[in-house]
N, C-alpha and C positions, 0 to 999 in steps of 0.2 A: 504493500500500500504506500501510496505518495505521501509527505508529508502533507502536503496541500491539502490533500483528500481526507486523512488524518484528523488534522485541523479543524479542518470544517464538519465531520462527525462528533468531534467534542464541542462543536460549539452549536451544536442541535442536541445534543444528549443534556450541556448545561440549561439550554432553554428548557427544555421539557424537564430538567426541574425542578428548577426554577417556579415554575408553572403547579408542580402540584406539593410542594416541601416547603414551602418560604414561612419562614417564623413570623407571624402577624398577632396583635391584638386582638382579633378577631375570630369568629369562628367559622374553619375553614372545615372542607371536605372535596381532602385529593378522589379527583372524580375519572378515572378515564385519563383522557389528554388535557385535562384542566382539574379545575376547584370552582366550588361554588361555594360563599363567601354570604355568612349573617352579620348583614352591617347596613349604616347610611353611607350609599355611595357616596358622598361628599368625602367623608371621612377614607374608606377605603381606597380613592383613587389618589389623595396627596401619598400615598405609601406604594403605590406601583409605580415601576421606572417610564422615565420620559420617553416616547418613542418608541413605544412596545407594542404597539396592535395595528394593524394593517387596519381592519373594518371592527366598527363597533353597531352594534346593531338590536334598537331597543323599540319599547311602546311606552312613553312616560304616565303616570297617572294622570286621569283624564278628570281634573278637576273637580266639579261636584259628582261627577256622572257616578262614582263606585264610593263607598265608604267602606273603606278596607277593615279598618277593625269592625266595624260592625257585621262586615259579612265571616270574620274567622270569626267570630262569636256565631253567629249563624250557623257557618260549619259545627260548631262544637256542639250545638243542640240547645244554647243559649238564650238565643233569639230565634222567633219565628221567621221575621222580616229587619232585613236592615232598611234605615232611610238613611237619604241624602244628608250629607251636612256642607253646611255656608259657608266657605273657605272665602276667604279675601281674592279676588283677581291680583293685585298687587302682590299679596303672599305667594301668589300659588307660581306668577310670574319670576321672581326673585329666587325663588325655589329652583326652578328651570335651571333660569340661567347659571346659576352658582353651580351648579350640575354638570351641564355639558359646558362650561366653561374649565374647568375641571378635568371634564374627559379631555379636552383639547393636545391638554400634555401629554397625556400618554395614548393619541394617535401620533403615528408616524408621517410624518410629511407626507402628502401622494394621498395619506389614506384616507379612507370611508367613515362617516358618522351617518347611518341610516334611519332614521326615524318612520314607525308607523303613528299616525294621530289624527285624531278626527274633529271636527267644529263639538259640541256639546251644546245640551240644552240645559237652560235653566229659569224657573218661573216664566214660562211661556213665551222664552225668549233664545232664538241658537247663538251659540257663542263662535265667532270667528274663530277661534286656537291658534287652526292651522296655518292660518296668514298672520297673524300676529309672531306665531312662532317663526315664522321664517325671517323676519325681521331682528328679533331677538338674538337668533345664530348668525346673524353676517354682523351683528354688531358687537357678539363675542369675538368674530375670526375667523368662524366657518363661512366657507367659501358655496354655495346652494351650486347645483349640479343638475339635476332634475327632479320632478314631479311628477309619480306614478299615482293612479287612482286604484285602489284596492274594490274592486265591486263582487259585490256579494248576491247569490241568486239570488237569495231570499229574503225581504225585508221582514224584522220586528217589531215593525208597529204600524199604527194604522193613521196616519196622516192621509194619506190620497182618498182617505171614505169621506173628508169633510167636500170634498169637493163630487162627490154622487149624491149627498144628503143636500148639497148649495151650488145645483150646476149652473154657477153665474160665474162670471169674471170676479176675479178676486180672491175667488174661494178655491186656490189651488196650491197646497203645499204635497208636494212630492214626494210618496215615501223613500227614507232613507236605508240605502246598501251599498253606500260608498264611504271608505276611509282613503288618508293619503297614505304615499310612502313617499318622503321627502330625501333626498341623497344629497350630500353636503360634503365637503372634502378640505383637509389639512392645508393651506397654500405648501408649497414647499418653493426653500430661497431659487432654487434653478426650475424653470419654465420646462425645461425639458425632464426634469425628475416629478412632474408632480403629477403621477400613476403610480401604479402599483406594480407597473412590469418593467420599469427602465433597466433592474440588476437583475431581471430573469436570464437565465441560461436556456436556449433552444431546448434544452431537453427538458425542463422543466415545465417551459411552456405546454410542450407535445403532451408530459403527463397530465396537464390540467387540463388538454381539450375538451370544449362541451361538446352535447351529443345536441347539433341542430335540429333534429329529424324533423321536430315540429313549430322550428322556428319562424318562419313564415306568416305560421298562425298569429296567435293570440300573443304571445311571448314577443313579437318582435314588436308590440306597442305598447305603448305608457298607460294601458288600461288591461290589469289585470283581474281573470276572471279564477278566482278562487273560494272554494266552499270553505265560510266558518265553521268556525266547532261549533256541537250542541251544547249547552250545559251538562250534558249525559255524560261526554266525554273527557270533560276537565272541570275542578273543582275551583280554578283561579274564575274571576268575576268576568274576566278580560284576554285571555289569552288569541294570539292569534295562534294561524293556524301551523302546522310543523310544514308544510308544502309551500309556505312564505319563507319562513325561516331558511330552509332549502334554496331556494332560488336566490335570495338574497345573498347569503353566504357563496352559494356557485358561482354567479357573477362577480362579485366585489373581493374575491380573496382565492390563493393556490392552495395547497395542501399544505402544511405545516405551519402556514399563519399565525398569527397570534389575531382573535377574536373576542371583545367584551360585550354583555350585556349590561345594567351600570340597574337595569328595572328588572330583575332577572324574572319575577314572580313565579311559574312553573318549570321555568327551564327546558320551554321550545327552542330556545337558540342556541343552549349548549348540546342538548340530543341532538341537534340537526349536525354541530361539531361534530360530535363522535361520530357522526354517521356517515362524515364527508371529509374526516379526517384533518380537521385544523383543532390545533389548540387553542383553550377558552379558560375563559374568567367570568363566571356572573356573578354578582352582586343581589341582594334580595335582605329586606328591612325586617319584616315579619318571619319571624322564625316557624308558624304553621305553612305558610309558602315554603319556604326553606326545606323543610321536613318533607315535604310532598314533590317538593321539585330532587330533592336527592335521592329518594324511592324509584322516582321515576326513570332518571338518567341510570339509578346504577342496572336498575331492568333492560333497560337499552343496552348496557355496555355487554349486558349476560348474554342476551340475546345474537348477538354480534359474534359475542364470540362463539357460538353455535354454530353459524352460517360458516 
């Protein structure tokens, strides 16, 4: 073996681990090709090194729309029903951006910060988020990229019925089955490094070929059509679905990556890791999140290793 070649096998065996042995305050659990991490991502990302993740890829809390403790008391057999609670827009604002301000550091120039988020309602009114939020990140640093519509077959509520009970002008609100996915990127100081493939080696690229078969389709437009989870299938309030997670990760990252989720809650974006072979870090506040999402990945990781 070449020195060279040598070399750079020790310095993918120190990352990977790096990745699942690092001494933190926190409570960790080496997972596979990552750790998934009970903490405030605030907290947890000033302790991970600068320049370590190619793509980071989350769903932030969607402001009044979920009341997370109330629904893990729900789980627990606590509460019947959770409600909504009245979060300040300023709080919830400032919130954000200390956050993916934060993540900032520890993407690597070139890389990806991908956001899923959607407008929300509240007292009978939709809230902008997503535009607002795009705003908020180019005024951190992130550089906006593009704007994919996540559409869903199936709408959950019944908006469009006001408009067959009042077939007049006016009386037309649309049911909703759209979220966005917003893609956002590191500047990096050289024009020509700011990808994620400038240091690939031909053969590396070759390994990460996608399979087009179907690209053509649906895949090659900024409107994608993907089925949500049911409640049946996941206990998080929110989770998107692992077939987002997947494409996301496929596009924006090679194999061996380093990957964070910073909102990890069931750890769709670390299973889609192990599934696709990049290394990951998720983050998650709620320790019954926590508990459910590390059940799940380590069922993943079992299963894998069957195949």
């Amino acid at each position: 073996m070449s020195k060279a070649k040598s070399s750079k096998n020790r310095t993918a065996r120190e990352a990977q681990h790096a990745y699942t042995t690092c001494v933190s305050p926190y409570v960790e659990f080496p997972l596979g090709h990552g750790k998934f991490i009970q903490g405030d991502c605030l907290d947890v990302l000033k302790d991970l090194p600068a320049d370590e993740f190619v793509l980071a890829f989350t769903s932030p809390p969607y402001l009044n729309a979920v009341n997370y403790s109330q629904h893990v008391a729900k789980i627990k057999g606590h509460l019947k029903y959770w409600q909504r609670e009245n979060i300040s827009y300023d709080e919830y604002r400032q919130f954000l951006i200390d956050r993916f301000a934060a993540l900032l550091r520890v993407v690597k120039p070139g890389g990806y910060n991908i956001v899923n988020i959607s407008p929300v309602g509240w007292n009978g009114e939709r809230v902008a988020l997503p535009f607002h939020f795009v705003v908020w990140m180019e005024q951190i640093g992130w550089k906006f990229k593009e704007d994919i519509i996540w559409e869903k077959a199936i709408a959950r509520d019944r908006r469009s019925g006001v408009l067959l009970q009042h077939p007049y002008p006016g009386y037309y609100y649309p049911s909703l089955v759209s979220e966005y996915i917003f893609v956002f990127q590191k500047p990096a100081p050289r024009k020509d490094r700011e990808n994620i493939y400038w240091n690939r080696t031909a053969e590396e690229k070759e390994q990460n070929r996608l399979d087009l078969t179907h690209f053509q389709g649906e895949m090659s437009k900024n409107v994608w059509k993907i089925r949500p989870l049911s409640p049946q299938e996941n206990l998080h309030p929110a989770p998107f679905p692992l077939e987002l997670a997947e494409r996301v990760i496929s596009l924006y990252s090679y194999r061996g990556d380093g990957v964070i989720d910073i909102f990890a809650g069931s750890g769709q974006t670390a299973i889609a890791c192990e599934k696709l072979g990049r290394r990951h870090v998720s983050i998650e506040i709620l320790p019954e999140y926590v508990d459910y999402a590390v059940k799940r990945i380590r069922a993943c990781i079992a299963q894998t290793r069957l195949l």
